[in-house]
PAZAPA-4460 file (N, C-alpha, C; in steps of 0.05 Angstrom, whole numbers, plus 32768, in hexadecimal, padded with zeros to 4 digits):
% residues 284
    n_x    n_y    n_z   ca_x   ca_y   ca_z    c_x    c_y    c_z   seq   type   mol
   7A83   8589   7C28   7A6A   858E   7C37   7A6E   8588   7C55     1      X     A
   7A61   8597   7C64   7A69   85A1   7C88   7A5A   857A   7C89     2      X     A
   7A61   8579   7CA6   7A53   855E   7CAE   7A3B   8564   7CB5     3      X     A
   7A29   8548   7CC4   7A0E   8551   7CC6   7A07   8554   7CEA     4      X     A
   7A02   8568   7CF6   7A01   8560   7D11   79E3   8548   7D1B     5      X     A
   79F5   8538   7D27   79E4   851A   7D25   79D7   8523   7D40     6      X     A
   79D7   852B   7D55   79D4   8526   7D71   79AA   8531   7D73     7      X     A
   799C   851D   7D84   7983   8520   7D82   797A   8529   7DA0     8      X     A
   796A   853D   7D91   795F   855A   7DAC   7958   8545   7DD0     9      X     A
   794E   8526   7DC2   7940   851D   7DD3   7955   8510   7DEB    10      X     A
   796C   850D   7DDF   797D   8506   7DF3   798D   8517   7E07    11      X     A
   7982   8531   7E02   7985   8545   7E1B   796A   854A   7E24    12      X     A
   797B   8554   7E41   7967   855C   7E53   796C   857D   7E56    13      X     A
   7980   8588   7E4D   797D   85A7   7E52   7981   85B3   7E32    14      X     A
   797D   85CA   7E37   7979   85CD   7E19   7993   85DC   7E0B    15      X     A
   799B   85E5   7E1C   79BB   85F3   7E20   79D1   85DB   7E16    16      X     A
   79D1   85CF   7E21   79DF   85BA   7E25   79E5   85AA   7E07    17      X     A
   79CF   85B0   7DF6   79CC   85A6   7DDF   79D2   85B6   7DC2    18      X     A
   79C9   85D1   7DD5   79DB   85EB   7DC4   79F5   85E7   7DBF    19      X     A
   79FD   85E4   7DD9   7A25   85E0   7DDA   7A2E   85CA   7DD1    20      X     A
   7A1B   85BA   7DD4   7A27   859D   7DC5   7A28   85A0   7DA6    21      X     A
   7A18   85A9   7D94   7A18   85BC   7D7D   7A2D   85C7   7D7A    22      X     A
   7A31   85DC   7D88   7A49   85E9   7D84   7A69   85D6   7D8B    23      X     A
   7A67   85CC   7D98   7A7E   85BA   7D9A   7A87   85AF   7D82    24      X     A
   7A70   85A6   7D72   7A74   8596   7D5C   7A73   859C   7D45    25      X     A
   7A6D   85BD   7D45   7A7A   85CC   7D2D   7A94   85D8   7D31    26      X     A
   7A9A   85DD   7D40   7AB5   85E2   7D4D   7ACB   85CE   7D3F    27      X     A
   7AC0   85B5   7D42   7AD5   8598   7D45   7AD1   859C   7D1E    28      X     A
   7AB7   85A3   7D0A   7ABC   8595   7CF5   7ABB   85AC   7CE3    29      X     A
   7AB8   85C8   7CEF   7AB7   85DC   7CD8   7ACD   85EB   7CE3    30      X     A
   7AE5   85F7   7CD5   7AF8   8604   7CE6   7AF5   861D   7CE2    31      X     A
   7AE8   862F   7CD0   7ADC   863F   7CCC   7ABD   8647   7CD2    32      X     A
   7AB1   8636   7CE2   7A9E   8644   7CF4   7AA0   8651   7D0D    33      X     A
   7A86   8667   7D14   7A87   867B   7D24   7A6D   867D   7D30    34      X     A
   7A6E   8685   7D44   7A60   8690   7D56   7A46   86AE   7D49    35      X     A
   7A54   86C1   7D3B   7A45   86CE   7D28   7A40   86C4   7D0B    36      X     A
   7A48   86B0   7D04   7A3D   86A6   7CE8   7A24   8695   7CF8    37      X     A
   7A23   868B   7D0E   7A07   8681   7D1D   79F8   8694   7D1F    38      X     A
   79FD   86A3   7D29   79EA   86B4   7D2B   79DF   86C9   7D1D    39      X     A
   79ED   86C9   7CFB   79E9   86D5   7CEC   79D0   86C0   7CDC    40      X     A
   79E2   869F   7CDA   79C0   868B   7CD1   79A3   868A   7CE0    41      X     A
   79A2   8693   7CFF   798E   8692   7D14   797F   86AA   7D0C    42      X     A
   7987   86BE   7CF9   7981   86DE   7CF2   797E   86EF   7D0F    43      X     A
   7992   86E2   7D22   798F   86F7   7D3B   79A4   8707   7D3E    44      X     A
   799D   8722   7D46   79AE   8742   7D40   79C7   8740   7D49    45      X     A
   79CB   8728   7D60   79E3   8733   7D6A   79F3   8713   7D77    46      X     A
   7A08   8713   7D6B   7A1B   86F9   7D7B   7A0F   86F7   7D99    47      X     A
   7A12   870B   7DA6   7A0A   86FF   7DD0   79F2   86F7   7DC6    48      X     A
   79E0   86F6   7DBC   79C3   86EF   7DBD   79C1   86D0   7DC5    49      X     A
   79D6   86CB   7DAF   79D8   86A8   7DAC   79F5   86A3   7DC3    50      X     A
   7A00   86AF   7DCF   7A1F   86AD   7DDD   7A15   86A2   7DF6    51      X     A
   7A01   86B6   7DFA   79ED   86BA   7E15   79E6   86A2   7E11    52      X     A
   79D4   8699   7E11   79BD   867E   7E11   79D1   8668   7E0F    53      X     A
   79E7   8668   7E06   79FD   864D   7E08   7A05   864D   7E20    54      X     A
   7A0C   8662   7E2C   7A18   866A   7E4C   7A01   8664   7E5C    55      X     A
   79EF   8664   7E58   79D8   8668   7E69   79D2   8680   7E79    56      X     A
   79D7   869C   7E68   79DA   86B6   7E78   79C2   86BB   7E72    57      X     A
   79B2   86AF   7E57   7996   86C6   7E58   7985   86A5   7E4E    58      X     A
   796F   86A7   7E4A   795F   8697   7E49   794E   8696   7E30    59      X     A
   794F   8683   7E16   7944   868C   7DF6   792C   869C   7DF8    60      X     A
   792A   86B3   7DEB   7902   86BD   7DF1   7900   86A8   7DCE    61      X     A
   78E1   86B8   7DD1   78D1   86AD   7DB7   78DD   86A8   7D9D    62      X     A
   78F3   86BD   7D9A   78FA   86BE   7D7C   7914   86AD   7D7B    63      X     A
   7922   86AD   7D98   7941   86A5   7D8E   7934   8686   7D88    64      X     A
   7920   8678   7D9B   7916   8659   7D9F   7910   8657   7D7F    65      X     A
   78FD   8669   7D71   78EC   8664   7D5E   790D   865D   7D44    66      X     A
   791F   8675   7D41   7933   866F   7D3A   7949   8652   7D3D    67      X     A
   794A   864A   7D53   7955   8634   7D58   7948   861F   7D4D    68      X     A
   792A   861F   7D4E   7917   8608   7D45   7915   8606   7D2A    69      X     A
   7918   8615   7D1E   7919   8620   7CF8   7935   8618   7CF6    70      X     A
   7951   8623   7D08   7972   8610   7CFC   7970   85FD   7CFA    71      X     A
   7964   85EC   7D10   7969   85CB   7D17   7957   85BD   7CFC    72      X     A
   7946   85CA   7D00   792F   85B8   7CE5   791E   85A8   7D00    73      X     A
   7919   85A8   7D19   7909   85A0   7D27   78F0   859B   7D19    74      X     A
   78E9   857E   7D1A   78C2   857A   7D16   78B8   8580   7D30    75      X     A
   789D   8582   7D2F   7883   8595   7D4A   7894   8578   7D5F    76      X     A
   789C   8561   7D69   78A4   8553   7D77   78BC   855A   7D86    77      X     A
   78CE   8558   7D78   78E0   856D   7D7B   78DE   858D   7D89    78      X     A
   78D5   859B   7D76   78CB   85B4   7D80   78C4   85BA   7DA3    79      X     A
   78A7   85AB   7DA3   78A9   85A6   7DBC   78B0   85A7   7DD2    80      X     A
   78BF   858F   7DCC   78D7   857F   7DE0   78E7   859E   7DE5    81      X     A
   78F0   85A9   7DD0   7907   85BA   7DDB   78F7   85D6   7DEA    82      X     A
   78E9   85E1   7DE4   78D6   85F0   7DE5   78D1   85DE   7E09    83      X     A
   78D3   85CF   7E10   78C5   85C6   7E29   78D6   85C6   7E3E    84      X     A
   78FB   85BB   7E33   7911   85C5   7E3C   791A   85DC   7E3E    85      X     A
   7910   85F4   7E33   7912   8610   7E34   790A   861D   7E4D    86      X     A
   78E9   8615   7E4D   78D7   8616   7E63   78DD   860D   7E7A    87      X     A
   78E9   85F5   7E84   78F5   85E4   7E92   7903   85F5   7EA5    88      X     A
   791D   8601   7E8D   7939   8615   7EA0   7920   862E   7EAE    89      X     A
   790D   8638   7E9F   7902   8651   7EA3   78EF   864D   7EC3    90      X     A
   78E9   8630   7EC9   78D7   8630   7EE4   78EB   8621   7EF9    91      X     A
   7904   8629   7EF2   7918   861F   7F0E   7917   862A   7F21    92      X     A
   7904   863C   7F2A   7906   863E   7F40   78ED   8642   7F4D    93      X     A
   78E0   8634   7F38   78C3   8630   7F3C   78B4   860A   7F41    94      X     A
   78C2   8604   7F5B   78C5   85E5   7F51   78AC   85D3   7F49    95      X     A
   7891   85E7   7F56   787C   85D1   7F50   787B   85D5   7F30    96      X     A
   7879   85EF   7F25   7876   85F1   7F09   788D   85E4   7EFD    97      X     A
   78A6   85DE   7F07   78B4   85D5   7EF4   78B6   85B2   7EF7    98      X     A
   78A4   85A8   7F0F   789F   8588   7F13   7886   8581   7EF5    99      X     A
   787C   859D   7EF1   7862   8598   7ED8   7879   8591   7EC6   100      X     A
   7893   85A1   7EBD   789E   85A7   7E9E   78B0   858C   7EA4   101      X     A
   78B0   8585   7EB4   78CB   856B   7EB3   78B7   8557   7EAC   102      X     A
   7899   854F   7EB4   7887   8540   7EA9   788B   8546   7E8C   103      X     A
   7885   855D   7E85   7883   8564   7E6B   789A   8554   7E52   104      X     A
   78AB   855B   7E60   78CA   8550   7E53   78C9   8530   7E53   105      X     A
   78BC   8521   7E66   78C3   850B   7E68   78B0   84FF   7E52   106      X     A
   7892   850F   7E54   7882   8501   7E3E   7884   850C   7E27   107      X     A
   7894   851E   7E20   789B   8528   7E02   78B2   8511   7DF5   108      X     A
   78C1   84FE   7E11   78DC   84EA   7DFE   78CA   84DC   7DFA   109      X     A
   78AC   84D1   7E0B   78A2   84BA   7E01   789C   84B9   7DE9   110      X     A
   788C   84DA   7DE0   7885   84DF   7DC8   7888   84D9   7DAF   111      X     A
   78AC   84D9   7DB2   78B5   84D5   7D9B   78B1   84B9   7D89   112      X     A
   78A5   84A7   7D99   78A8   8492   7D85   788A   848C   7D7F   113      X     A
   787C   849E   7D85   7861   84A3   7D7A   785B   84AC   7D65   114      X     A
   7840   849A   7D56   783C   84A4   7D37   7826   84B7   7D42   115      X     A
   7816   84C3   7D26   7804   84D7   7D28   77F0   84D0   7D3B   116      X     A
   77E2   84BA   7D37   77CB   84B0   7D47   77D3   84B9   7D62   117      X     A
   77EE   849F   7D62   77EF   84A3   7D88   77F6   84BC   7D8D   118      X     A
   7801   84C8   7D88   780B   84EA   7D8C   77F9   84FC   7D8F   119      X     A
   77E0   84F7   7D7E   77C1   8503   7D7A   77BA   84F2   7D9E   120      X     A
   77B4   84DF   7DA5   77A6   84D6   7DB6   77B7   84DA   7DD1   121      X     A
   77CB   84D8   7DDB   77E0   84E0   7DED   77D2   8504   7DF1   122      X     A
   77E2   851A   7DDC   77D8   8530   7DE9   77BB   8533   7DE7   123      X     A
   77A3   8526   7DD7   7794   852A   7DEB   7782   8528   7E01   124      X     A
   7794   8513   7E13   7794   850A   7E32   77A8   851D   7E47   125      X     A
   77C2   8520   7E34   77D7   852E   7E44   77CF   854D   7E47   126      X     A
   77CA   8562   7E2C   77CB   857B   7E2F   77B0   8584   7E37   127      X     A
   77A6   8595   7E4A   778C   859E   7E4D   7787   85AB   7E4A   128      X     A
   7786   85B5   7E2A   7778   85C0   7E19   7773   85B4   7E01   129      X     A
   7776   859F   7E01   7761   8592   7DE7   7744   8586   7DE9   130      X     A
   773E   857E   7E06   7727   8580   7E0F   771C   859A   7E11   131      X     A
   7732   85AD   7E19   771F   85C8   7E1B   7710   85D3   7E0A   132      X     A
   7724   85D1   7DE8   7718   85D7   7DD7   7706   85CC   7DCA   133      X     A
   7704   85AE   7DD6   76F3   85A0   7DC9   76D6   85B2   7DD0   134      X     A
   76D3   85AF   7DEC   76B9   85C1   7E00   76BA   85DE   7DF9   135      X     A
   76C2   85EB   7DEC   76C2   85FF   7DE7   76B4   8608   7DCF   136      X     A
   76AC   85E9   7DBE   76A0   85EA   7DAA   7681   85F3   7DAF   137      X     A
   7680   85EC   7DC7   7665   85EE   7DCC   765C   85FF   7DD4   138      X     A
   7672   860E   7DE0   765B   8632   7DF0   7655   8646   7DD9   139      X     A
   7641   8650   7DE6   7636   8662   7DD3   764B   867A   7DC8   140      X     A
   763D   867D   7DAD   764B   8692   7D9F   766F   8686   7D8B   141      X     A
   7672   8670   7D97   7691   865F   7D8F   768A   8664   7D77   142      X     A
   76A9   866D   7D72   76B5   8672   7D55   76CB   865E   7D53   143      X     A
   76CE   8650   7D34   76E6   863E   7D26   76FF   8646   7D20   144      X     A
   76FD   8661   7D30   771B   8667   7D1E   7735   8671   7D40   145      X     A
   773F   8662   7D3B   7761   865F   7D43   7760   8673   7D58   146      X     A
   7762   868C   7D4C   7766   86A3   7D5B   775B   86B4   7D6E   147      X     A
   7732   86AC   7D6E   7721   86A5   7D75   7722   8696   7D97   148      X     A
   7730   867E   7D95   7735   8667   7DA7   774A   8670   7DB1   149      X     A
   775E   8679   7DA5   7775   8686   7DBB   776B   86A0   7DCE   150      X     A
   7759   86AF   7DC2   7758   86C3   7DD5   7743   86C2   7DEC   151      X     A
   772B   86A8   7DE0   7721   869C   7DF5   7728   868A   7E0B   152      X     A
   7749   8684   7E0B   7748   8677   7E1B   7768   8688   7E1E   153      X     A
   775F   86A2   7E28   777A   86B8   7E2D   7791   86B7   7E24   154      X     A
   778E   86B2   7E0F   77AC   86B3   7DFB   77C2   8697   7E13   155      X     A
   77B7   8687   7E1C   77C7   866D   7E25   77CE   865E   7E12   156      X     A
   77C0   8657   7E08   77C6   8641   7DF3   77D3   8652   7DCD   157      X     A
   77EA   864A   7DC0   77F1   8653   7DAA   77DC   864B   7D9D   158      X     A
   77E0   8664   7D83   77CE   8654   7D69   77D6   863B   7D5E   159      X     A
   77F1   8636   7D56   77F9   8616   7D51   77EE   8602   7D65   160      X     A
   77EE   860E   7D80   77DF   85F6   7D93   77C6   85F1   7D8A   161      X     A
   77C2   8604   7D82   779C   8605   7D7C   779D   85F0   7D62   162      X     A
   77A5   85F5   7D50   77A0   85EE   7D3E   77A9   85D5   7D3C   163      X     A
   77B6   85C8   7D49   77C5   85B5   7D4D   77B2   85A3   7D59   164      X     A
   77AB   85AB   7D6A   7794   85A0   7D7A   777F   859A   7D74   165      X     A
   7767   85A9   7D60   7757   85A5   7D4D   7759   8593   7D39   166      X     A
   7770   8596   7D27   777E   857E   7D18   7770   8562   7D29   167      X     A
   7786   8561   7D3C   7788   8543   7D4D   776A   853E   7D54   168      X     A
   7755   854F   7D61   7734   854E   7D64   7721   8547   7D49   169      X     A
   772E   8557   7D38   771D   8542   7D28   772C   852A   7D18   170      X     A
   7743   8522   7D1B   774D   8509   7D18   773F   84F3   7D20   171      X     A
   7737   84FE   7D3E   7735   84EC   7D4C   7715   84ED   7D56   172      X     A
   770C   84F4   7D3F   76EB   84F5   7D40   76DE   8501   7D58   173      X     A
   76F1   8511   7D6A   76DF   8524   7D81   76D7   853F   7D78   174      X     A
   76E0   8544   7D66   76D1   855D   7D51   76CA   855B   7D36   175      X     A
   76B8   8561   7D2B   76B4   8565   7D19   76AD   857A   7CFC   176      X     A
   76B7   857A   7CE6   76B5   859A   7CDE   7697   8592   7CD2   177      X     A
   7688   85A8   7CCF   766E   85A9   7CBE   766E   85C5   7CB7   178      X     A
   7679   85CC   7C99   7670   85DF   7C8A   7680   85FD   7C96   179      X     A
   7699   85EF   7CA0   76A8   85FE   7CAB   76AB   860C   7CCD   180      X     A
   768F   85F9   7CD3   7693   85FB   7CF0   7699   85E5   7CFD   181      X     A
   76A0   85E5   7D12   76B1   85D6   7D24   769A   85C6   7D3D   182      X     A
   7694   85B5   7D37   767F   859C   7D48   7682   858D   7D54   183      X     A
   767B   8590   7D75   7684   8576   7D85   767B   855C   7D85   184      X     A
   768C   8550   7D8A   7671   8532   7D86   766E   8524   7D9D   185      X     A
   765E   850F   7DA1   765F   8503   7DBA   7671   84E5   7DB0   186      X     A
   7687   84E3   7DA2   76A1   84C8   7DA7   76A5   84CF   7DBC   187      X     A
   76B1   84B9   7DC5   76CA   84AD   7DDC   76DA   849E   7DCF   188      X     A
   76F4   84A6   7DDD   770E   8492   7DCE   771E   848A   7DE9   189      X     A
   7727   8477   7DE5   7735   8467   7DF9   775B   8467   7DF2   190      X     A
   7762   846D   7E06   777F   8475   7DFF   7790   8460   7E06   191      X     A
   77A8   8457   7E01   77B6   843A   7E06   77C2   8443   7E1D   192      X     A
   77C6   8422   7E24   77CB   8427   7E48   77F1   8428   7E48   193      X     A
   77F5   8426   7E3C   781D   842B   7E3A   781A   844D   7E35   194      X     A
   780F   8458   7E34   781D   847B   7E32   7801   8483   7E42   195      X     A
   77EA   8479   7E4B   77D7   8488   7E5F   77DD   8492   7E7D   196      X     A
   77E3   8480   7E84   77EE   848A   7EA7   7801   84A6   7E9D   197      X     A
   7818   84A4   7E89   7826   84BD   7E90   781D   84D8   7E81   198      X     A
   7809   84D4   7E68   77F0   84DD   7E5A   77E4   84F3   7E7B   199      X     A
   77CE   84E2   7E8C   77C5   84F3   7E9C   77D4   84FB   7EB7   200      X     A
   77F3   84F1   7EB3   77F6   8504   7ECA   7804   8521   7EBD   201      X     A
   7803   8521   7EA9   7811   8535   7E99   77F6   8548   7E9B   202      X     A
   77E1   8540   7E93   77C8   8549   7E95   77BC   855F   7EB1   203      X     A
   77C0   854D   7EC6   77BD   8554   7ED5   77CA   8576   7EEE   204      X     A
   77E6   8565   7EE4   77FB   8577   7EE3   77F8   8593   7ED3   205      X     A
   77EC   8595   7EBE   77E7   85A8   7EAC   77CF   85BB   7EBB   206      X     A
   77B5   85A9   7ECA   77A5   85BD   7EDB   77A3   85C5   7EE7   207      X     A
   77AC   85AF   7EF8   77BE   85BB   7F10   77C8   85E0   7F0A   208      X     A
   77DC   85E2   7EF9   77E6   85F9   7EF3   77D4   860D   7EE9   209      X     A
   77C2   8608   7ED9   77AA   8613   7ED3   779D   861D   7EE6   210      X     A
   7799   860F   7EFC   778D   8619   7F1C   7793   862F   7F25   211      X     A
   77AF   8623   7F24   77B9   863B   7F29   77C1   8658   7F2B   212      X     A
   77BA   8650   7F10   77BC   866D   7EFF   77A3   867D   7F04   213      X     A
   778F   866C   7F06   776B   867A   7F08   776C   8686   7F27   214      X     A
   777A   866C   7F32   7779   867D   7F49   778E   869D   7F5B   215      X     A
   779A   86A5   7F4B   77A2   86B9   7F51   779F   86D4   7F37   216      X     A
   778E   86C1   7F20   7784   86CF   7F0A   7765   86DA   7F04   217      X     A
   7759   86CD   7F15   7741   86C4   7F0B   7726   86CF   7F25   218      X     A
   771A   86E4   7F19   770A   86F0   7F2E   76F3   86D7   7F45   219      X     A
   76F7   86DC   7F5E   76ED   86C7   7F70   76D2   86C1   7F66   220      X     A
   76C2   86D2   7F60   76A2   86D4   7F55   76A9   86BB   7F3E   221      X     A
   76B4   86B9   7F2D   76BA   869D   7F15   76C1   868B   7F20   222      X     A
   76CA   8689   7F36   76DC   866D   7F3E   76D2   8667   7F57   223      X     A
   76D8   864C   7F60   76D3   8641   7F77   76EA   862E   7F87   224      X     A
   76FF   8638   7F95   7714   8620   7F9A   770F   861B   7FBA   225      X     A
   7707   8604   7FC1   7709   85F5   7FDD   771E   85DD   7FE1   226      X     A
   7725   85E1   7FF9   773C   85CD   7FFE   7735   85C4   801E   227      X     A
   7738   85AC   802A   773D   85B1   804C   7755   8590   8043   228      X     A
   7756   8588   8067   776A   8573   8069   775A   856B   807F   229      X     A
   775F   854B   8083   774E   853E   80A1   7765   8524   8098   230      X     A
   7769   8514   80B9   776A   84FE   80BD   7757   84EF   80AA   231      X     A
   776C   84DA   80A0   7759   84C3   808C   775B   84A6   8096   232      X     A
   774D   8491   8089   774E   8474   8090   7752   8471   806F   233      X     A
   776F   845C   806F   7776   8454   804E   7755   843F   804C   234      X     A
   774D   842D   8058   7738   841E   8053   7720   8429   804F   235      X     A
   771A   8444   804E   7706   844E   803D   770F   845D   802C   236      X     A
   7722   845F   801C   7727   8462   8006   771B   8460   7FF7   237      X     A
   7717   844C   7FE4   7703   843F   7FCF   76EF   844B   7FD5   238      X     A
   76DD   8452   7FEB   76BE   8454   7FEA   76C6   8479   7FE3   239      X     A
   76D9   8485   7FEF   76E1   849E   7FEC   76E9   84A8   7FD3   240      X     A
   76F3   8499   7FBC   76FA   849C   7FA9   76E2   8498   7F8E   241      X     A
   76CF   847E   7F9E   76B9   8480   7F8A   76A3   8498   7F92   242      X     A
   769F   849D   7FAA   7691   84B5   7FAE   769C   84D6   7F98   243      X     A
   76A9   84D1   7F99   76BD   84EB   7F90   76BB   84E3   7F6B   244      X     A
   76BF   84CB   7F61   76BA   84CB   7F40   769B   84D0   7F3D   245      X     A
   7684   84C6   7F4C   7666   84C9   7F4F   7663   84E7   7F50   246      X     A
   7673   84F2   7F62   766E   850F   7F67   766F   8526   7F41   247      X     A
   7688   8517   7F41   7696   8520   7F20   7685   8527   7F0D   248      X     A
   7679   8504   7F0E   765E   84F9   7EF3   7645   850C   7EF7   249      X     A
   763B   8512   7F17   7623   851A   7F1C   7624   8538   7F12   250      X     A
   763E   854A   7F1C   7646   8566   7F18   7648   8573   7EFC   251      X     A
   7651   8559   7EE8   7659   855A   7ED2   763C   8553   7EBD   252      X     A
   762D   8547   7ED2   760F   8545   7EBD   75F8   8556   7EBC   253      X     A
   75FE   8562   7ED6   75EC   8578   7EDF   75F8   859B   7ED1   254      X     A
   7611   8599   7ECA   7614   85B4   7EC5   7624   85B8   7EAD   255      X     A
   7633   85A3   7EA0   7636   85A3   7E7B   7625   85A6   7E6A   256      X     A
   7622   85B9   7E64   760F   85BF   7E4E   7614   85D3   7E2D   257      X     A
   7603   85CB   7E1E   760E   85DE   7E0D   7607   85F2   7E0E   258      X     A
   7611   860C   7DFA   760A   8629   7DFE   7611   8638   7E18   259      X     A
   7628   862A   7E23   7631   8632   7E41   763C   864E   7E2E   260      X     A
   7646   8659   7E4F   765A   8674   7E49   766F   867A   7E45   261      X     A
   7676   8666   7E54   7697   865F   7E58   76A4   863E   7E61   262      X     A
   76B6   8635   7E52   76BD   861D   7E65   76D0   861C   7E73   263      X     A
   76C8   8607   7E8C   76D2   860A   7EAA   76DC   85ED   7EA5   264      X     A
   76F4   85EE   7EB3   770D   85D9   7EBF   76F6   85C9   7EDD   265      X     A
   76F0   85BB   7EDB   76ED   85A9   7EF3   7701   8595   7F00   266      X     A
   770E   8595   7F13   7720   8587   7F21   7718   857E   7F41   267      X     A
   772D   8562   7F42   7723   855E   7F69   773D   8548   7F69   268      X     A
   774B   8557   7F7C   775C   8544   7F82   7758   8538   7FA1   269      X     A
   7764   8521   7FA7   7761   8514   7FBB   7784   8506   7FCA   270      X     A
   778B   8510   7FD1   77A0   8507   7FDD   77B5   8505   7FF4   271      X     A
   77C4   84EC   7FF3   77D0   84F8   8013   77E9   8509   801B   272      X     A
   77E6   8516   802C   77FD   8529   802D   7808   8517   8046   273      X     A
   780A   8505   8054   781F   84FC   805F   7828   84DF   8055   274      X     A
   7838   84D4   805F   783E   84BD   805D   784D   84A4   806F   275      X     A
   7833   84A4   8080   7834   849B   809C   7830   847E   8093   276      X     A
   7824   8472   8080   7821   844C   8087   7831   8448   8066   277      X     A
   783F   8460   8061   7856   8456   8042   783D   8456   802A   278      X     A
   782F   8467   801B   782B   8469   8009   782E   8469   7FF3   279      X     A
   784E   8462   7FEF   7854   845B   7FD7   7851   8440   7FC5   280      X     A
   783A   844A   7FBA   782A   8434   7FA9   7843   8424   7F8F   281      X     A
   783B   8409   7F88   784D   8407   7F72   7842   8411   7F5B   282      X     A
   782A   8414   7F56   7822   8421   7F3D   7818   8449   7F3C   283      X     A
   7827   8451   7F2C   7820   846D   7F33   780F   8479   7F19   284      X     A
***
């Protein structure tokens, strides 16, 4: 019987890298393995398919990943993780999008030593769309089913995300089923402070990108983006920061409602773009 390849997805950072390390180590213990007997177990048509992606000449699409995730025996943690290293190589030359996927990567190793609960409560602080779907319960006409929620929210989010996500919502008592529909509730849950800070900047990071996207996607009549810059004083800070959460609460009480049409991303960032008196805080 062949040996067992021991090496864990989480201790790489590229995903290539972990391919070849694989291959190294059937090389060393099967003397009769091949390059097409791989890629004959992956069920992909052709040796370069898999030659390629070890070289780093082409980049896995949907099926070669989905294949590699089905060889390894990857659980959804796993999965992930590699699935995030994939993405990673794909926004190199996209560096703000790929400062989101290296977040991504870093809070997918924390992941790992997370049970269901915390794993349930982590993504949903980190991913922003489990709040989405939570609020989505509520606009008019919302339907329970999977496929439904993906196309309302433009085929962004997979059905496994979906469903995955719902799972973890009503785990965690922010949804509820009744009679096969899907019910929001008014809980709050409080998330632990060892995985929150990197929880919402993963979060954040995620809308950021989302902005993004609306804004070069998203007809001006639906959206509203304002920005300016001014000289600041660090000592009104605090009064500048509570004005701005007041603003949040007041915006957010006046115009959440149910039977809406659509749900809207609200965001406000506040920050400095120089670093003239050393900004670098010890807590981030």
């Amino acid at each position: 019987m062949s040996q067992k390849f021991q090496k864990d997805i989480f201790e790489f950072n590229c995903y290539h890298t972990f391919l070849n390390e694989y291959v190294n180590f059937k090389k060393e213990t099967q003397s009769n393995w091949s390059y097409s007997q791989w890629a004959r177990d992956l069920n992909l048509k052709s040796t370069s398919s898999i030659t390629k992606v070890l070289t780093n000449e082409r980049l896995p699409g949907k099926s070669i990943a989905k294949s590699l995730i089905t060889y390894f025996g990857f659980n959804d943690k796993e999965s992930y993780y590699f699935l995030d290293l994939i993405e990673l190589e794909k926004t190199k030359d996209n560096p703000a999008l790929q400062k989101t996927f290296i977040q991504r990567v870093k809070a997918n190793k924390v992941l790992k030593s997370f049970d269901e609960l915390q794993l349930s409560q982590f993504k949903l602080v980190s991913d922003w769309y489990y709040f989405a779907i939570r609020e989505l319960t509520r606009v008019k006409g919302f339907k329970p089913s999977s496929y439904w929620i993906h196309k309302a929210f433009k085929k962004r989010i997979t059905i496994k995300q979906i469903n995955e996500a719902i799972k973890s919502l009503l785990q965690l008592g922010l949804l509820e089923k009744k009679e096969e529909e899907l019910v929001y509730t008014e809980k709050s849950i409080n998330t632990q402070n060892d995985f929150s800070s990197l929880a919402i900047k993963s979060y954040h990071s995620q809308v950021l990108h989302e902005a993004n996207d609306s804004l070069y996607n998203d007809d001006v009549k639906v959206r509203e983006f304002q920005a300016g810059c001014f000289s600041f004083k660090k000592k009104d800070l605090p009064q500048a920061k509570e004005m701005i959460r007041n603003f949040i609460q007041e915006f957010a009480s006046l115009h959440s409602k149910d039977n809406g049409e659509d749900v809207y991303q609200f965001a406000v960032q506040f920050f400095p773009l120089t670093d003239n008196q050393n900004n670098k805080a010890g807590t981030k």
